[in-house]
N, C-alpha and C positions, 0 to 999 in steps of 0.2 A: 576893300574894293567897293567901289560906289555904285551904285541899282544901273546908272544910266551902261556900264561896261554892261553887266549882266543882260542888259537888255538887246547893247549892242553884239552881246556873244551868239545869243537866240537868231539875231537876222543873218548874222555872219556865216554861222556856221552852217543854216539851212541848205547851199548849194550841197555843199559839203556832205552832208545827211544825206541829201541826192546821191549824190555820186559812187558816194560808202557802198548805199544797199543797193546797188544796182552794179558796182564791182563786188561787194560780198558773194552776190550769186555766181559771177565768173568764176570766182577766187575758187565760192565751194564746187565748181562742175570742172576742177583742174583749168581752170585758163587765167592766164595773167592777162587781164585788159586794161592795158595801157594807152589804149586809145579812150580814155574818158573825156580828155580835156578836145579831143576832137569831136565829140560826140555832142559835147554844150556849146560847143561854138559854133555848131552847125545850128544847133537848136537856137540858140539866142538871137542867129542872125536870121534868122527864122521869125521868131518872133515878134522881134523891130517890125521886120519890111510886111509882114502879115497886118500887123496892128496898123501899120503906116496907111498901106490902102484900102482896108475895109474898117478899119473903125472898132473891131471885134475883139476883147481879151479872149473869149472865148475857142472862136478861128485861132486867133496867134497862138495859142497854147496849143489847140490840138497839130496845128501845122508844124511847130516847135519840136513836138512828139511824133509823128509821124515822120518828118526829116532824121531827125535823130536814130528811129530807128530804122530807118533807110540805111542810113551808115553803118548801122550793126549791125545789119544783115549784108554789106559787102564787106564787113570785119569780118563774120559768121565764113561768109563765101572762101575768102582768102585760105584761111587758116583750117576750117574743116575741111570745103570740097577739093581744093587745090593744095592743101598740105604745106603750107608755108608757116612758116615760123610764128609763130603769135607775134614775140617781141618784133621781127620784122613787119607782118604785119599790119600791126600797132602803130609804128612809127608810122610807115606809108599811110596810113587813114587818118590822121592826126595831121600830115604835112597836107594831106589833101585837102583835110578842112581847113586849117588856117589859108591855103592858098587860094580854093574858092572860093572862102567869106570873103577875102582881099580883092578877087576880081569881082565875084558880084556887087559889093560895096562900090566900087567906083563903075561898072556896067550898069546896076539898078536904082543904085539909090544917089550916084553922082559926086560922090563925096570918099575920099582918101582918110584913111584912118579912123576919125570918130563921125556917127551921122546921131543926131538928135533931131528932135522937130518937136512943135505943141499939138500937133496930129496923133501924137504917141502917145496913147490911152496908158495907164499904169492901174495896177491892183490898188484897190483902196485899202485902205488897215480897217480892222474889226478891233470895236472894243468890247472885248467877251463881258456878258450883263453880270455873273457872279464874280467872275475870276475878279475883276476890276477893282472892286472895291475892298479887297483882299491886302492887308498890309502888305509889300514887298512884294510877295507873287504876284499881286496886279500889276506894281509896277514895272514885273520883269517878262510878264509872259501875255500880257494885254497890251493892244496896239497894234498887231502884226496883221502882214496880210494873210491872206486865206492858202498862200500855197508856203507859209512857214508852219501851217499846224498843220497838214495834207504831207507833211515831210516828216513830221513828229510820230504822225498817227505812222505812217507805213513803217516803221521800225516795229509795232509789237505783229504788224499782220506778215513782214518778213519772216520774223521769227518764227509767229506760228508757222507760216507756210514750212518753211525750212524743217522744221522737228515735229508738226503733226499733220502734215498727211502725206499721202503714197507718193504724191512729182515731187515733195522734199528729200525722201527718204532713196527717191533715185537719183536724183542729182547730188546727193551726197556718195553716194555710191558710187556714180559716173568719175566724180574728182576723183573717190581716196581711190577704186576699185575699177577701174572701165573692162577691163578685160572680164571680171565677175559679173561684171554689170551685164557685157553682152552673152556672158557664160549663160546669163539667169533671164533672158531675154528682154532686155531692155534696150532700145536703139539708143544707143551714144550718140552718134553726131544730130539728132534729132533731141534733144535732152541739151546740148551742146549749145544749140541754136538757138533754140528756146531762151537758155538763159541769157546770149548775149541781145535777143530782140528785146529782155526785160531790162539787162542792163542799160539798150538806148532810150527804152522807156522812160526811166527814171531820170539818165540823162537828159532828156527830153525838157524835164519838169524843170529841173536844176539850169539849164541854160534861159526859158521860158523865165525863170524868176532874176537871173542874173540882170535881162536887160529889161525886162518889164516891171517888177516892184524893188528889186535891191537899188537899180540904177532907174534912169529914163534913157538911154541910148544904146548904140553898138561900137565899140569899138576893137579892133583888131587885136585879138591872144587876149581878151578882157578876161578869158577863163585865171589866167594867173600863176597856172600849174595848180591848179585845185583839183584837179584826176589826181596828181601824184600824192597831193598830201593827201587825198581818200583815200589812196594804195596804201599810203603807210599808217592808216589809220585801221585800216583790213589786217595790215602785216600785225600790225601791235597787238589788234587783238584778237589774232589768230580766227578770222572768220566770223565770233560771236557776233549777231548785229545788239544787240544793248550795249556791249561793251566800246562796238564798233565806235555809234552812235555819240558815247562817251567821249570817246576820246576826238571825234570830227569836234566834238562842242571845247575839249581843250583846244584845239587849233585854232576854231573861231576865236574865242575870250584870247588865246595869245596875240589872231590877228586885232580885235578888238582893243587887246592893250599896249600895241604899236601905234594904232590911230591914237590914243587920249593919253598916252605918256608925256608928248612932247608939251601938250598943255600945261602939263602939272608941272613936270621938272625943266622945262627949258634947252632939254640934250637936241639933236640933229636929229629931224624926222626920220634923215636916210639911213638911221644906224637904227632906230628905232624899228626899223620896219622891217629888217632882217628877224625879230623876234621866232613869228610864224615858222618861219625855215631855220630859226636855231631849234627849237622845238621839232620841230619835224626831222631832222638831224639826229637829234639826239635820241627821239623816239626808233629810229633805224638802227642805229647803235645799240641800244637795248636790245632791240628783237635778234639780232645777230647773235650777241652778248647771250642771250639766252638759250637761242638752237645750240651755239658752240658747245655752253654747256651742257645742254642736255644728250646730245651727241659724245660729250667726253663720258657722259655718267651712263649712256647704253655700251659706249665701247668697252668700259671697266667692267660692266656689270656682264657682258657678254666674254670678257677674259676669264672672270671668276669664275664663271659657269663651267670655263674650257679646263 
């Protein structure tokens, strides 16, 4: 495998690493958020039209994040205050955002499906002073912009968060435990909330980098179903974010090796490019594969006991 894939796996993956830890937090407070890829799409088209009329990376990112977690907090609304189905939901907030990135895109910006412009400010790449001259790891981890190591970094401050201090150690409680939880006086739907405004948070990041430094524009469902392969990048690895993170960076390098296969061997980009979602497939398979059997091995082992 050649440096430039490796290099290409690092930008790829980045939305991805967004998405992970900011459904890892759902995932561990009992919620399945399945509105991720509504969450970046809100953000990114956010980000465009921000960066379009004031000129600002800055502006466009925080406006990216603060849209995003607008949306989380009428995810939050639906599903905590109102009692509705996650997965329902999920879907309604997800159709929401694809439909008003669709209207506002031709309401604001005048343009149907894709809008670009030279008005569209983009993150510059940094080339780290030590990393760089680093055989191989310069080549693979120098260059990027500033919001693919700000993705990097938040995976070990997740994890702390997660396993060393008290809001970790209640929002894991919340997921496995909520009835103890509120046994032990902890407010659930409040703990609930919390994580999905972090989840649009990070969403936030993750669409902000989609159409400002991975791309230069917006275009409609640009997310890709990149929530979902986050999901099953959560599922795979049961919550762990290191592991999580791990495996978002397989998905990237698989999508990375759809882009640069057809170069090399000459097959059909379009068969190529199913890669990402055979992997993602297969990784779903596995996790299934797994519970079944761990499920077969507590039912034997709770017969033996009987």
């Amino acid at each position: 495998m050649d440096l430039e894939i490796l290099n290409s796996a690092v930008r790829i993956s980045t939305p991805l690493v967004f998405a992970a830890m900011g459904g890892l937090l759902t995932y561990q407070a009992g919620m399945l958020n399945i509105a991720l890829d509504g969450f970046m799409i809100v953000a990114a088209f956010t980000a465009v039209a921000t960066a379009y009329f004031t000129g600002s990376l800055e502006l466009a990112l925080l406006a990216a994040i603060l849209a995003s977690m607008l949306l989380a907090a009428l995810m939050a609304m639906f599903n905590i205050k109102f009692r509705a189905h996650i997965f329902i939901a999920g879907t309604a907030v997800t159709f929401l955002a694809y439909g008003l990135t669709a209207l506002l895109l031709k309401g604001v910006l005048g343009q149907d499906g894709v809008f670009t412009s030279d008005r569209i400010p983009t993150f510059p790449v940094i080339h780290l002073p030590v990393i760089e001259n680093i055989p191989i790891i310069g080549e693979i981890f120098s260059g990027h912009t500033i919001l693919v190591y700000v993705a990097y970094v938040f995976v070990p401050i997740v994890a702390w968060t997660l396993y060393q201090t008290k809001w970790g150690l209640q929002l894991r409680v919340v997921g496995e435990a909520p009835e103890a939880a509120a046994a032990a006086g902890i407010n659930v739907d409040w703990v609930k909330f919390q994580a999905m405004l972090l989840s649009g948070l990070f969403c936030g990041f993750a669409g902000a980098y989609l159409s400002l430094a991975y791309v230069s524009l917006f275009a409609n469902k640009m997310t890709n179903e990149r929530g979902l392969i986050a999901l099953a990048a959560i599922f795979f690895a049961r919550g762990n974010p290191y592991l999580t993170a791990m495996v978002a960076i397989l998905f990237g390098t698989a999508t990375a090796l759809s882009v640069r296969l057809p170069q090399v061997t000459g097959l059909a980009p379009q068969l190529l490019q199913l890669i990402p979602y055979v992997v993602t497939v297969l990784a779903l398979v596995l996790v299934g594969w797994r519970t079944t059997r761990a499920r077969s091995r507590h039912s034997a082992w709770r017969f033996d006991i009987g």
